[in-house]
N, C-alpha and C positions, 0 to 999 in steps of 0.2 A: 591284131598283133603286128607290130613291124621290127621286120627283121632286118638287121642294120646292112648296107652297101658297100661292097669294098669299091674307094675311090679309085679310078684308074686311070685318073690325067687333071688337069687342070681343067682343061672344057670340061668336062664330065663335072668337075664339082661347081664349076661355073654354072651348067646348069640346071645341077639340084637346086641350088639357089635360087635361081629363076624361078624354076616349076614349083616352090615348096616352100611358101609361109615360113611356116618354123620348121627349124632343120636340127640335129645336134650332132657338131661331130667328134668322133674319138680318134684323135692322133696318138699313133703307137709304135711302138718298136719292136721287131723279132728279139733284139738282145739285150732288153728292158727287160729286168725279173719283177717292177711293178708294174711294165703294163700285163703281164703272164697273170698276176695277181687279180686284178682290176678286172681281166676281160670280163669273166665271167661273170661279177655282178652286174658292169655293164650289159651285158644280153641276158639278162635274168631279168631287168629293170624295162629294156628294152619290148620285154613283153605285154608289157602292162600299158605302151600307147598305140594307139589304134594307126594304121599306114595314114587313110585319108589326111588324118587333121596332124601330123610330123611325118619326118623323114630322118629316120639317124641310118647314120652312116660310120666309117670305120676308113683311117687315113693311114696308111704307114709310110712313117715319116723317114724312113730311109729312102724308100722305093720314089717318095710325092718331096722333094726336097724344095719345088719354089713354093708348096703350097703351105708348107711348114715355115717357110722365111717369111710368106706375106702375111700371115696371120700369128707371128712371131712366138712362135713353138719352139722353146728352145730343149726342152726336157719334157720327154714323153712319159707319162700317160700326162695328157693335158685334153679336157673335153670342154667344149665351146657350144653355149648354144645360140642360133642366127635365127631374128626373126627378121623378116622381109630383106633379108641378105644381107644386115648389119651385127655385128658381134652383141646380144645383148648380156649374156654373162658366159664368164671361165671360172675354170674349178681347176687347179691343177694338183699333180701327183695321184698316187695310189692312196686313196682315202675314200673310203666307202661311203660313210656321213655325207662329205662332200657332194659326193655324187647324185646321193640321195636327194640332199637339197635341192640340187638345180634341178631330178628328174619332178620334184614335189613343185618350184615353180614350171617347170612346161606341163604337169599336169592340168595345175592351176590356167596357167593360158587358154590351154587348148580346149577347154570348158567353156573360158570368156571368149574366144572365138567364136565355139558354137553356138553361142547365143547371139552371135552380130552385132555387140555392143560396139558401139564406135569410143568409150571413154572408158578406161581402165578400170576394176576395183582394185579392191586392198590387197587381193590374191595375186593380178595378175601382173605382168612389164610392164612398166611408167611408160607415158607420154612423156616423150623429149622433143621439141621443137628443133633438134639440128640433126645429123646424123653424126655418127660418132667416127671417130680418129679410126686409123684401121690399128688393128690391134691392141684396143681398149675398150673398159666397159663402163656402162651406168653403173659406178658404186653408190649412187647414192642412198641406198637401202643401210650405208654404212652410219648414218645421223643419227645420233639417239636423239629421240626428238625430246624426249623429260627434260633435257638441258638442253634446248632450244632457248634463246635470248634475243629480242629486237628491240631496241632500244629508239625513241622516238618516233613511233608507230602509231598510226591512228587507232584509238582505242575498238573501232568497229571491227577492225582487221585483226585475226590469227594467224602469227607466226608461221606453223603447224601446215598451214596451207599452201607455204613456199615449195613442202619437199611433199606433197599428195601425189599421187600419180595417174590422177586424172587428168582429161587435157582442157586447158583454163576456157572457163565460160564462154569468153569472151572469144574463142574460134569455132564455137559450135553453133553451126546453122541453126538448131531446134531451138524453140523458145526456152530461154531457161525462169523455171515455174518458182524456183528457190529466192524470197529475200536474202540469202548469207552468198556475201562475197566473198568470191575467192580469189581474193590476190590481196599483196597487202599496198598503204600510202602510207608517207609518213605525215606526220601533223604540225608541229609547230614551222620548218624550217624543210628543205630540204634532203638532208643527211638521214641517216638510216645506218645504225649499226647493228649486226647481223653474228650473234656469237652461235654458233654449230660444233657439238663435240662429238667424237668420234665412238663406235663402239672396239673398232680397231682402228690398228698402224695400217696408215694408205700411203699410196704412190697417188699426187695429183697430176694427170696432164692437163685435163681443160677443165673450164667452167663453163655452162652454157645458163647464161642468163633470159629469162624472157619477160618482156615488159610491154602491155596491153594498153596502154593510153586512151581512151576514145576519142574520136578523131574528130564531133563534135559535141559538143555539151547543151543539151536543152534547159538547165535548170542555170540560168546567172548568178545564181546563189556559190554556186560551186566551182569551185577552180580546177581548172584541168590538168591532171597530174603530169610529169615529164619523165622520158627517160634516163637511167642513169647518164650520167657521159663519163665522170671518174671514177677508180674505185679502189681505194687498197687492200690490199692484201697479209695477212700477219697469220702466223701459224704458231700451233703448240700452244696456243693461250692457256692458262687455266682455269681464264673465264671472262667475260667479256672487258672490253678495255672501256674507258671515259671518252666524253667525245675530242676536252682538250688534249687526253694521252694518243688519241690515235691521229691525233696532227702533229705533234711534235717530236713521236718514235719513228726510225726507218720502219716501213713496210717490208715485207718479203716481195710484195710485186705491187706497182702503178700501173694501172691500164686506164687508158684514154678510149671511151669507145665512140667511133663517129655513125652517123648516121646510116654509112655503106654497111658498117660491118651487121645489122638488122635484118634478116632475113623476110621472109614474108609470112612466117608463124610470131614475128616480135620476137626474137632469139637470135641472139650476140652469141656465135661462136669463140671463145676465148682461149687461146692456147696457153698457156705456164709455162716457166721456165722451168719446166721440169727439175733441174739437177739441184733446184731450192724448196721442189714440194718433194721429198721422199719422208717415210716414217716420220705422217704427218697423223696427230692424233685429237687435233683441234683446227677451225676455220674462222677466222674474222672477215668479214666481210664488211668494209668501210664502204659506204656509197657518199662521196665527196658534196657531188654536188649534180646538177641534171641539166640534158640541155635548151635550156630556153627560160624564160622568166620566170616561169612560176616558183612559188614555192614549198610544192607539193612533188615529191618522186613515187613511181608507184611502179613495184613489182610482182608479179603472175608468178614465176618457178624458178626454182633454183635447180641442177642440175651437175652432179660430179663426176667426172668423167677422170678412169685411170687405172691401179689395179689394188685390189684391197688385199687385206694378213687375215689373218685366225681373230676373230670373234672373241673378246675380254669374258663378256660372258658363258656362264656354263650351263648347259641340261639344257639347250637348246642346239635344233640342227644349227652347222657354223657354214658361212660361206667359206672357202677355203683359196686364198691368194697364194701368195708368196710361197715357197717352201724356205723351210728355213736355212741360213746360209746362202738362201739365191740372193 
């Protein structure tokens, strides 16, 4: 059973963080009447994860005011949960459902934890190849994937395996024993259009793209895929656009991506112009063209970084974003 920490400083939560995998904390307020509401499920919840494998904790946001700025608490009860000291989901307001959910993903985790799997299941936090923005999170869990769309895709390749939260093949030391590849190429040409609908209204900050190439090719049968280098952007679709529509419409965003911006996981940190991705409830993803001759692009993961609303559908736990009116 662990019992949650009342934060007493900024070092002190600096370093629960350090000491403690996954951590979840609750920012609150004495003169909040939802966080008065809220505690107690919170520590009723709280009892049900064992200390070793979390760490929850408990912030008050009058008393910790930088530590409420830097992890951008604006409206208490807001509960955050970090794993290896990155934000990987937020739940905010007094909403019990809410809460529930994310206690039902760190359950979920902290199982796949104990088991020392190095690649996520379907229960547990996705593999992201970057670290995340401070004060956002992996929405991606936001995609319905039934209306998943890829348009000029090699026929071998599943869409479906862009937004998985395993981490792509092709960084895992271990032999991998599977024929099915996981990542997709495109086939005829280059370009790659990528329709993703929303199950809620999001806020996008970043995209984090990752793209696996192999670096040589044994088989001269085969062409060696490239990375994206351009890519547009178009929101609110209602379903995917034509390849000459998505050349000749403004995008919501052009991004150029150069060789620097490639991490050493194959993952292009992309930040958005924010103040053009709000209550977005579709994604286009044009990939223009890639850099180098070939005529094959190939991408490993897609990745949405930002903050998500209330869940379209119903009789399922909701993740819970925005309050309404914020």
């Amino acid at each position: 059973m662990a019992k949650p920490i009342e934060i007493k400083s900024t070092d002190h939560f600096s370093t629960v963080l350090k000491e403690s995998r996954v951590v979840v904390a609750y920012f609150y307020a004495n003169g909040s009447v939802e966080s008065k509401n809220i505690t107690p499920v919170y520590e009723q919840l709280s009892q049900l994860i064992s200390k070793p494998k979390a760490t929850l904790v408990k912030i008050n946001t009058e008393a910790q005011r930088a530590l409420a700025a830097e992890f951008a608490v604006t409206a208490p009860p807001t509960f955050i949960l970090f794993r290896d000291g990155t934000i990987a989901e937020k739940v905010k307001g007094a909403n019990p459902q809410g809460l529930m959910s994310l206690f039902e993903k760190l359950s979920k985790d902290v199982e796949s934890s104990g088991e020392g799997s190095s690649r996520s299941g379907s229960g547990g936090l996705a593999w992201r190849g970057a670290d995340l923005p401070r004060g956002y999170t992996d929405i991606s869990d936001v995609v319905d994937v039934r209306g998943l769309e890829l348009l000029n895709a090699d026929t071998d390749f599943s869409v479906r395996t862009l937004f998985t939260k395993s981490k792509p093949s092709s960084l895992d030391k271990s032999p991998n024993t599977s024929d099915e590849k996981d990542w997709v190429e495109s086939d005829t040409d280059e370009q790659l259009l990528l329709f993703a609908p929303f199950n809620s209204a999001v806020k996008l900050h970043t995209l984090q793209l990752t793209s696996l190439p192999p670096t040589d090719n044994d088989d001269d049968d085969e062409e060696t895929p490239m990375r994206p280098k351009t890519i547009k952007l178009f929101t609110n679709r209602p379903h995917n656009l034509g390849f000459d529509e998505a050349e000749d419409i403004d995008p919501t965003q052009t991004i150029e991506i150069g060789e620097a911006d490639w991490n050493s996981n194959g993952t292009a940190n992309l930040p958005l112009r924010f103040v053009r991705f709000q209550n977005i409830s579709s994604l286009v993803i044009f990939v223009v063209d890639g850099d180098g001759d070939s005529d094959k692009v190939r991408l490993d993961r897609v990745r949405l970084i930002g903050e998500s609303g209330e869940k379209r559908e119903m009789g399922k736990l909701e993740k819970i974003g925005d309050e309404q009116g914020a």
